[in-house]
C-alpha positions in Angstrom: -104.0 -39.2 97.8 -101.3 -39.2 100.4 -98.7 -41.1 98.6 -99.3 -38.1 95.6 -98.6 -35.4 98.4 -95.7 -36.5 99.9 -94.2 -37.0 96.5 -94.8 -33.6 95.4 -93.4 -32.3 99.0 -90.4 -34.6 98.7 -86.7 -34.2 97.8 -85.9 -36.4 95.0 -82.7 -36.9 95.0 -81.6 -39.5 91.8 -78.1 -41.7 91.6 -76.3 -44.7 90.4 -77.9 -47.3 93.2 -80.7 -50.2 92.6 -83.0 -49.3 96.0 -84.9 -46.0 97.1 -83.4 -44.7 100.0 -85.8 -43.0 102.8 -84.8 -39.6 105.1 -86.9 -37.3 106.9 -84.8 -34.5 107.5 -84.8 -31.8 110.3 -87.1 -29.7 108.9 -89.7 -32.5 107.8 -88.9 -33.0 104.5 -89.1 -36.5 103.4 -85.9 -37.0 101.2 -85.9 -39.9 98.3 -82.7 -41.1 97.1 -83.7 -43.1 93.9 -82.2 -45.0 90.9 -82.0 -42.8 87.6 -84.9 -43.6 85.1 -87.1 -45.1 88.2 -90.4 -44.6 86.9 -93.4 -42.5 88.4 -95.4 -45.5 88.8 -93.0 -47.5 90.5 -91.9 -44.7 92.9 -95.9 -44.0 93.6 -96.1 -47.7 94.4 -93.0 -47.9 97.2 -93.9 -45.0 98.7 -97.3 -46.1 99.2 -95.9 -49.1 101.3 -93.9 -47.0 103.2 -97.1 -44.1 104.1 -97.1 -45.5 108.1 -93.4 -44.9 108.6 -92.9 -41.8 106.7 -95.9 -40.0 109.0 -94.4 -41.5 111.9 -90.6 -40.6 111.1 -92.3 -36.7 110.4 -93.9 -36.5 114.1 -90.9 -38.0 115.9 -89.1 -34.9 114.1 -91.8 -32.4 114.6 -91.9 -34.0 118.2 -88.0 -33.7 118.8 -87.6 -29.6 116.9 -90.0 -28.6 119.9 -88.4 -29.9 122.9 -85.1 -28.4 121.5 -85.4 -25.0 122.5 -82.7 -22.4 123.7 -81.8 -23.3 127.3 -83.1 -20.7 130.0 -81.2 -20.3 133.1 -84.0 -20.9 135.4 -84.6 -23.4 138.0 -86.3 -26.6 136.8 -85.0 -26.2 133.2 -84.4 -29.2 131.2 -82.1 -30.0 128.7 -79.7 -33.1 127.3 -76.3 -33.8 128.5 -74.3 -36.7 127.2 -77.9 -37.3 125.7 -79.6 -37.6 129.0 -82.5 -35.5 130.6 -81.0 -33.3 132.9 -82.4 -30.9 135.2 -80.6 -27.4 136.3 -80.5 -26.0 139.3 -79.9 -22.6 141.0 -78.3 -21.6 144.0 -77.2 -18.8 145.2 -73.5 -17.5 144.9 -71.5 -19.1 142.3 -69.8 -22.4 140.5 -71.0 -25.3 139.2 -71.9 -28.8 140.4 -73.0 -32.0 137.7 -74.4 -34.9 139.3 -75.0 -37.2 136.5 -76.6 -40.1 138.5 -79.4 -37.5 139.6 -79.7 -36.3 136.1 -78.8 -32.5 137.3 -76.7 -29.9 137.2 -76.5 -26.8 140.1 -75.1 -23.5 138.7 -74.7 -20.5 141.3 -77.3 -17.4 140.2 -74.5 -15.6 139.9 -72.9 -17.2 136.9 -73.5 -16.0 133.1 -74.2 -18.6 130.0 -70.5 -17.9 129.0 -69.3 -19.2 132.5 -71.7 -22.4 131.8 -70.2 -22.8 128.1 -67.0 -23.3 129.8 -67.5 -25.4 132.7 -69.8 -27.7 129.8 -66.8 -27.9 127.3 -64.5 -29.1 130.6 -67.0 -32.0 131.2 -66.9 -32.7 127.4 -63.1 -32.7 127.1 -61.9 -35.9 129.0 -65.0 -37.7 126.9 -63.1 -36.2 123.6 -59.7 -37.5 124.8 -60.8 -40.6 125.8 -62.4 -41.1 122.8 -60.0 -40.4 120.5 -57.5 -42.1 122.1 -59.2 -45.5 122.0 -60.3 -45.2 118.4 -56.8 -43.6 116.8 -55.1 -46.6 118.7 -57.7 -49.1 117.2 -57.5 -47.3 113.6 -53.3 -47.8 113.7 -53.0 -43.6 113.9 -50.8 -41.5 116.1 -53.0 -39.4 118.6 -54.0 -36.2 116.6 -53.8 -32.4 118.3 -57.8 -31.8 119.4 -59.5 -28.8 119.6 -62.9 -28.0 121.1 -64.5 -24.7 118.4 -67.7 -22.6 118.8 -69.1 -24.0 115.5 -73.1 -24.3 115.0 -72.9 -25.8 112.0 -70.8 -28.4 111.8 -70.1 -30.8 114.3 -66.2 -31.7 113.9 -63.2 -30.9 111.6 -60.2 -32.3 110.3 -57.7 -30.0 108.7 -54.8 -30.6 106.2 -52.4 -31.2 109.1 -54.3 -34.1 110.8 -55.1 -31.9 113.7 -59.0 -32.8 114.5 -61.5 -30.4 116.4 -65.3 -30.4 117.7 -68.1 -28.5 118.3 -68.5 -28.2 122.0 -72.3 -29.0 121.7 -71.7 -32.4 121.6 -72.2 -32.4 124.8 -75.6 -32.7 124.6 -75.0 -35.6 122.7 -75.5 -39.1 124.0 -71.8 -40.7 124.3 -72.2 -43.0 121.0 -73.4 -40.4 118.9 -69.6 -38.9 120.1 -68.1 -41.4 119.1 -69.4 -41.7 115.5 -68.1 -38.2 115.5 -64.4 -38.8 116.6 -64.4 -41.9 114.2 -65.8 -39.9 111.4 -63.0 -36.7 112.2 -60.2 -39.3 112.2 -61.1 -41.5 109.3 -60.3 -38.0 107.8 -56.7 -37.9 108.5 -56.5 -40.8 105.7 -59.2 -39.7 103.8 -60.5 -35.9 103.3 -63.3 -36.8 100.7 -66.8 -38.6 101.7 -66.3 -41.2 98.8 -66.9 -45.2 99.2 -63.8 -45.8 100.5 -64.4 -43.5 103.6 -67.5 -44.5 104.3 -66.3 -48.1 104.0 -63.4 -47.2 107.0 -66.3 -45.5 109.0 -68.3 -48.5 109.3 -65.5 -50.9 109.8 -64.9 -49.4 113.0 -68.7 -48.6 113.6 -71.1 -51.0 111.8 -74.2 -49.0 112.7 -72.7 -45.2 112.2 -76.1 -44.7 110.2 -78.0 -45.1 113.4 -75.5 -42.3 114.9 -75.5 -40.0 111.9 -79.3 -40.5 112.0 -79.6 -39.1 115.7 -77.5 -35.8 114.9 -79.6 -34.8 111.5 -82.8 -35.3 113.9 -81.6 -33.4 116.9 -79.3 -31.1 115.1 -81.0 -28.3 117.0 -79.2 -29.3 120.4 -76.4 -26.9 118.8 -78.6 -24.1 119.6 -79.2 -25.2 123.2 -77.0 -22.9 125.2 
């Protein structure tokens, strides 16, 4: 059966909580967050009901991990920016141009990808500060120092003195999904851990962070775009 195959393929994950909780990760991987002592049965059965989305949910991922592929500095290449399609463009000589009503970006042929990680990271900075700004203001904190960092695997950080820093991929993040981000760095200065209580501050300033978080475990390979 398919119910039986996805359960032996799955992640079971078990906890203190009365519903099952469904994930389909990057890779695929359906992921079940369940009650301790949930019988076999009983998972079988909800599982079953949920067959149409979980096969759905597993081609929008398979779907999204092959559009994501390393950015090629050719003319006509495609890629996100702010989360939108945008086209690149070469002419010759050098510098940069983003037009983000047209959905593209001109880069002189004679510029390298490090020239294009920079003049990337200076279109996402004024989107960090603003960002930060509004929300530290809203949350009662004092603006933090901000840093922009070459991580891959993480998106943002918060260290022990309050100062908060990003990935510079986020720029191929649609603007929202930036903000769960900042929220998420800041509601760190109060709270290092990931228990209840932060997760309670995240989503009193963003009700629907879930949807957020949800967009960056699916396209978590825009990190690898440039």
């Amino acid at each position: 059966m398919v119910t039986e195959s996805l359960l032996k393929n799955a992640r079971i994950i078990q906890s203190f909580r009365r519903s099952i909780g469904f994930e389909v990760v990057e890779d695929g991987t359906l992921v079940l967050r369940v009650p301790y002592g949930i019988s076999s049965q009983e998972l079988l059965r909800v599982v079953a009901k949920k067959e149409k989305w979980i096969a759905g949910a597993q081609a929008r991922v398979r779907r999204e991990r092959e559009e994501h592929h390393t950015l090629r500095l050719q003319d006509g290449e495609t890629f996100l920016l702010f989360g939108r399609p945008c086209a690149l463009r070469l002419r010759p000589g050098t510098g940069f141009s983003y037009r983000k009503e047209e959905g593209l970006l001109e880069m002189g042929d004679q510029e390298t990808r490090e020239n294009l990680a920079r003049f990337l990271i200076n279109q996402l900075r004024p989107v960090l500060g603003e960002l930060v700004s509004r929300y530290a203001s809203q949350m009662g904190l004092r603006l933090p120092v901000v840093k922009c960092s070459q991580a891959k695997k993480r998106w943002g950080y918060c260290n022990w003195k309050g100062e908060i820093g990003f990935s510079w991929p986020l720029v191929f993040c649609p603007r929202e999904v930036i903000a769960y981000v900042v929220v998420h760095e800041l509601c760190h200065i109060r709270n290092m851990s990931h228990n209840k209580a932060f997760w309670q501050a995240v989503a009193q300033v963003l009700p629907n962070y879930r949807e957020r978080e949800n967009w960056l475990k699916v396209h978590r390979k825009v990190m690898s775009t440039l």
